[in-house]
Each structure stands twice: as structure tokens, then as C-alpha cells.
C-alpha positions as CSV (number, residue, x, y, z in Angstrom):
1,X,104.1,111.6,79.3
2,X,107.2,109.0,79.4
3,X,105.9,105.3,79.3
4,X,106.4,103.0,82.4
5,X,107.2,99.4,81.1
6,X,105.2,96.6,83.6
7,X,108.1,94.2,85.3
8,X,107.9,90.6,84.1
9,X,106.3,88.3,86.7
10,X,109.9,86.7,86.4
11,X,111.5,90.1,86.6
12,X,113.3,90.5,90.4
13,X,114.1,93.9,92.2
14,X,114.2,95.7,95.6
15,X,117.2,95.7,98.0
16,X,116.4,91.7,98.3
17,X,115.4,90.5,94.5
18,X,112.2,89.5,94.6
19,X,110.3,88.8,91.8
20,X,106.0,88.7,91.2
21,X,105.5,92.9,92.1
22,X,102.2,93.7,92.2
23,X,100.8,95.4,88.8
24,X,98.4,98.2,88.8
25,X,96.7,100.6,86.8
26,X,98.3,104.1,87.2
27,X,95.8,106.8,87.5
28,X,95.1,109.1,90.1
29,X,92.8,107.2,92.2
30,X,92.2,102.9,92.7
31,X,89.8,101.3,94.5
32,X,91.0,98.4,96.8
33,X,93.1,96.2,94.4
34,X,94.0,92.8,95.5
35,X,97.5,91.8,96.4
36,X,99.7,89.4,95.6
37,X,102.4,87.7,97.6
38,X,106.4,86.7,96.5
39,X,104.8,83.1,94.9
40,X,102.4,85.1,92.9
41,X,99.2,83.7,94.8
42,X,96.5,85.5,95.9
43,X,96.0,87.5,99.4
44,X,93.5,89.2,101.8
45,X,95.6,92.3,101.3
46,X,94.5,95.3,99.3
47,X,95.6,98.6,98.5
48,X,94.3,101.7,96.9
49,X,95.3,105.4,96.6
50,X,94.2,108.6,95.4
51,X,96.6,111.4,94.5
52,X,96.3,114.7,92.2
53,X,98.6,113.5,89.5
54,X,100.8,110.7,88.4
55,X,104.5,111.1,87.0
56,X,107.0,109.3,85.8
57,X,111.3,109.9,85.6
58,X,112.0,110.5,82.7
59,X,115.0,107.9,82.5
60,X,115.8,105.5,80.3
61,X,113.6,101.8,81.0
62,X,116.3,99.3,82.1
63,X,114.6,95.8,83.5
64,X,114.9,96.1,87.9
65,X,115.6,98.5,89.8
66,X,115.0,101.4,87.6
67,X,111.9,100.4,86.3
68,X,110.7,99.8,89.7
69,X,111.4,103.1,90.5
70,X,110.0,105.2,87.0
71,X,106.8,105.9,87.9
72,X,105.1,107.9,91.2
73,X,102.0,109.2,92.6
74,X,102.5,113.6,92.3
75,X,101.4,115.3,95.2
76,X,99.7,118.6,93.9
77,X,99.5,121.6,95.6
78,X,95.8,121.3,96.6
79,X,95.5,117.6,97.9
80,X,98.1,115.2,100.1
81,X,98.3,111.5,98.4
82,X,97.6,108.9,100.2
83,X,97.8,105.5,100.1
84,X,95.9,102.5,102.4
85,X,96.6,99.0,102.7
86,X,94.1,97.2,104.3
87,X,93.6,93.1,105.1
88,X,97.1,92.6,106.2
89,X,97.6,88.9,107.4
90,X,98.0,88.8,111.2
91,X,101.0,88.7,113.2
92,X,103.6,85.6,111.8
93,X,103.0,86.7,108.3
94,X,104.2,89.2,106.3
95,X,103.0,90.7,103.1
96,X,106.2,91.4,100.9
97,X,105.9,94.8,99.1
98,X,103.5,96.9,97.3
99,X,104.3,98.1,94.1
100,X,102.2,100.7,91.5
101,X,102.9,100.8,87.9
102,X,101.5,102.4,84.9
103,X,99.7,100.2,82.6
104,X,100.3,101.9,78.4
């Protein structure tokens, strides 16, 4: 299994650098996980998934970007992923992003 590095709270990535992505576990199923926002503070958003595997590229870890992008949820032949976000703030706000990575 190739290891997934966890972005530095201070880290930025995505199309518009952001920094503070969300950090989670990586396994095949999470129960609702809080979210953060951009600042790092806590918000009524949650997300959780459940998938039949969990992969990584096997690229070379490089701070951004690429790690953003290393690790996946792995469809299997037998089940569809899926992932649910739920407690989105109300129209005016925005929640930023969501992002999963594999904790070592």
C-alpha cells in the first residue's frame, strides 16, 4: 500500500489555494465526520462515505496538488461508493471543499 502524507493545516491547494483541508481517516467506511471551513473553525457540515476499497497513486508525495490528489475511494465490482454530505449552511454560505486523506 503507498503512504498518503496529511497536508499541513498551512499547506494550500485546489484550483484557488486554499489552505485548512479537511483531514480524515481513510478506510472504507466513516461515520459523519465534522467539517471544517477555509479559517479552520468548526461547522454544521458533515460527511461520511462507505466504499469497497481505498487506493492510492502511486506517485511520488510532493506538498499541494499532488498530495491532494494521492489517495481515493476504489469502487469494487460488487458495491457503488458513495459519499453524503449533510448540514450544509443555508443559502448565502458556502462550505469550501471536502477533502479525504489517509491517516499512516
Amino acid at each position: 500500500m503507498v503512504r498518503v502524507e496529511l497536508p499541513a493545516a498551512t499547506e494550500a491547494a485546489g484550483v484557488i489555494l486554499k489552505s485548512n483541508w479537511n483531514q480524515a481517516t481513510w478506510r472504507q467506511q466513516c461515520f459523519p465526520l465534522a467539517l471544517l471551513d477555509e479559517t479552520g473553525s468548526v461547522t454544521t457540515a458533515t460527511v461520511s462515505w462507505a466504499s469497497d476499497n481505498t487506493w492510492a497513486l502511486p506517485i511520488t508525495d510532493q506538498a499541494g496538488n499532488v498530495r491532494l490528489m494521492e489517495g481515493y475511494l476504489d469502487t469494487g465490482a460488487v458495491h457503488t461508493s458513495t459519499i453524503t454530505v449533510n448540514g450544509l449552511p443555508a443559502s448565502g454560505d458556502r462550505l469550501q471543499r471536502v477533502r479525504l486523506c489517509r491517516r499512516r
